[in-house]
N, C-alpha and C positions, 0 to 999 in steps of 0.2 A: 486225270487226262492221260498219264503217260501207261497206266496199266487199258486203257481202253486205245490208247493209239500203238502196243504189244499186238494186243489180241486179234485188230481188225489187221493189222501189218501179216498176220500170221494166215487170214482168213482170204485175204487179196494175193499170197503167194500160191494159197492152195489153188485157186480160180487160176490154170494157169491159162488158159486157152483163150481168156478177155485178153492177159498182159502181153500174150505173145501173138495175138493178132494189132493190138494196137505198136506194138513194135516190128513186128513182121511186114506187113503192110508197105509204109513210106521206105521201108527199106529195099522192099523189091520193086517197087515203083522208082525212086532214088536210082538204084540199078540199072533197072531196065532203057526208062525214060533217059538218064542219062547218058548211054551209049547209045542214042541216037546220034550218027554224026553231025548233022548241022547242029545240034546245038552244043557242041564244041570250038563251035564257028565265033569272032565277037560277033554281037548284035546290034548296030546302027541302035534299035529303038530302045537299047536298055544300055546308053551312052557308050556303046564299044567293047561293055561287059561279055562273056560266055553266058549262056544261059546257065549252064552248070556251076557257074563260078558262085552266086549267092541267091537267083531267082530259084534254081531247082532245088536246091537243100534245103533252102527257108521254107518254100512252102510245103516238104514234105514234112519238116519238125511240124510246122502249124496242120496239116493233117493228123498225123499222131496225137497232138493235145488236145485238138478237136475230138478225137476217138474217144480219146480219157474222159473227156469234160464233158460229152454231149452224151456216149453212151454207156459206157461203162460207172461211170459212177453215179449217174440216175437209177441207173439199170440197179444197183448197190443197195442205195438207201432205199427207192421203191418195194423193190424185195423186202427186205428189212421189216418194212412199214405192212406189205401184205402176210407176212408171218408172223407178224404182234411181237417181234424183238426190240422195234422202237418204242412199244406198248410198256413190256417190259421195263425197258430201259429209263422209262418216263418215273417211275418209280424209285428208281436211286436219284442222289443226287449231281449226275450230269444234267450237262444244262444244254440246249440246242444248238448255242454259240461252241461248245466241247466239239459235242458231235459232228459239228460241220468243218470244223477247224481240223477233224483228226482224218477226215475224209479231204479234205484238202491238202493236207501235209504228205499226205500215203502217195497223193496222184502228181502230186507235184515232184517227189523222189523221184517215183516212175516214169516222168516225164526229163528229169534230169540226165537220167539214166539213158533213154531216147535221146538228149542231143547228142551226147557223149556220142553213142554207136552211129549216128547219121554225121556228124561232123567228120568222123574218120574212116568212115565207109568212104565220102565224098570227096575227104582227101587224097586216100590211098587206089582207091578206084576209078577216080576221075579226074582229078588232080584239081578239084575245088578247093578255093581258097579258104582258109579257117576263119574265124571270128578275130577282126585284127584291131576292134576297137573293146575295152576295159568296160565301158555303158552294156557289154552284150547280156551279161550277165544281169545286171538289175534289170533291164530288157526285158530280157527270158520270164525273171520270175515274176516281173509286174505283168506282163502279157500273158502268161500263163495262168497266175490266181483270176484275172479279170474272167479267163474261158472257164475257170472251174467255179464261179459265182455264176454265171450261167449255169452250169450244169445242175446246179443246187437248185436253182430256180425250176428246173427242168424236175427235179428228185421232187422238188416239193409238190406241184401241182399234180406230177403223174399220178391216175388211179391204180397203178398194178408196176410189177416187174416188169413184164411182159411189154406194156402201154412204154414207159420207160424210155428205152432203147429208140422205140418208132418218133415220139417225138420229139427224143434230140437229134436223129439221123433228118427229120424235116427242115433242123432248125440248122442244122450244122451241113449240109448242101447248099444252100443259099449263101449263106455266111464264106465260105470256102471261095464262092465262084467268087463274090465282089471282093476277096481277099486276094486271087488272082490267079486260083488255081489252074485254069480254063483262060484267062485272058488277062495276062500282063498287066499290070495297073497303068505303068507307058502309054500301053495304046488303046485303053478303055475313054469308051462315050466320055465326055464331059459331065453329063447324067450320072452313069454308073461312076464315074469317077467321083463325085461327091456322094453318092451312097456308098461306096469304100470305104473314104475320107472317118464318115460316122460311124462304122461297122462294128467296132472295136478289132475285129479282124483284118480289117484293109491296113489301118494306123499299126499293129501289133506286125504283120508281117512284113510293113516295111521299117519300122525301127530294127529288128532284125538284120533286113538287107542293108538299112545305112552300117548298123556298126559291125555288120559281117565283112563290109570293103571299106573297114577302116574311119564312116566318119562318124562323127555325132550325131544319135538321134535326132529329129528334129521335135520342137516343145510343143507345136499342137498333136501331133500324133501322140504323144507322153498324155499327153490333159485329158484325148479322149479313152485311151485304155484306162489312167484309173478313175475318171470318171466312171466308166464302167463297171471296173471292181468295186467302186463304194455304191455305186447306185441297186446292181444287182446283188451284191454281199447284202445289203441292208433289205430286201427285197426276199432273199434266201433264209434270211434268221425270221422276217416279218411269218412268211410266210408256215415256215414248217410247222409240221405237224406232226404228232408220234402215232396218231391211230387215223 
């Protein structure tokens, strides 16, 4: 595993124009969006907070992992799978649970790397608050594998490289809006707000904003992200296929 999690680590630096739009991206959105004046303003409907302070950051990190997990790394193994490398590959003795694991390892770095530069872009440039709660961290990475057990899901079913890409961009715009990228989860429908609630992306971007301003996640938003990652993990290994 460690001579195949080398080679692909070597293979995803080459790609560099996936790694530096999925970080490019919420960074200049992060930016941009930010230096909007009113939302330097506090905001009554997000208890008094700045928008900037952990709405606008959090959900640009959760843009970025969605990037990783919905397109790029379907886009990865699909390919993979239409050039018979997985074909190949099926012939040694790596096993499906290897290969999924080392693709998730690679995007998870990647994504680590992502909060880093979004947390002190949003410090230094807009004077957002840091991650003040010690939970953010197993947070991150439980919220994070949950989005990249999707994406696997996403690798496994696609027909093509190409195909890839389109249907996690499908899956991962919807997922975003009930996450609140478009509309605050504060002042979402009662409706939409329990489709959030289930999202894994609603529950995952707000455990973020609690321990971005200090407090403790809360335990059903935890239950339903790694419900997620064991339902779709299990789902990702179920399903793959090498040809």
């Amino acid at each position: 595993m460690t001579k195949i999690l080398a080679i692909e680590t070597k293979l995803h630096l080459r790609d560099g124009w996936s790694l530096l739009f999925s970080l490019g991206l919420p960074l200049m959105l992060l930016l941009v969006i930010g230096n909007i004046p009113d939302l330097s303003k506090p905001d009554p409907n997000l208890g008094g907070q700045r928008f900037v302070d952990t709405q606008l950051p959090a959900t640009m990190l959760l843009l970025g992992l969605a990037t990783l997990a919905f397109n790029v790394l379907p886009g990865v193994l699909a390919t993979y799978r239409k050039q018979g490398v997985l074909r190949r590959m099926s012939t040694t003795p790596v096993s499906p649970a290897s290969m999924l694991a080392v693709q998730l390892i690679i995007n998870l770095v990647v994504g680590i790397v992502l909060a880093a530069v979004l947390i002190a872009a949003a410090r230094l440039a807009l004077g957002s608050s840091v991650p003040a709660h010690l939970a953010f961290v197993p947070v991150f990475v439980l919220g994070t594998a949950a989005l990249m057990a999707i994406g696997l899901v996403i690798a496994a079913v696609a027909p093509s490289g190409k195909a890839a890409p389109l249907i996690g961009t499908v899956v991962m715009f919807p997922m975003l809006f009930v996450a609140g990228m478009w509309i605050p989860r504060e002042v979402m429908p009662p409706v939409l707000r329990t489709i959030s609630d289930y999202s894994v992306a609603g529950p995952f971007v707000q455990a973020l904003r609690d321990t971005w301003a200090g407090h403790a996640p809360q335990l059903p938003h935890l239950a339903v992200v790694t419900a997620g990652l064991v339902v779709f993990g299990a789902l990702a290994v179920r399903l793959f296929r090498w040809e």
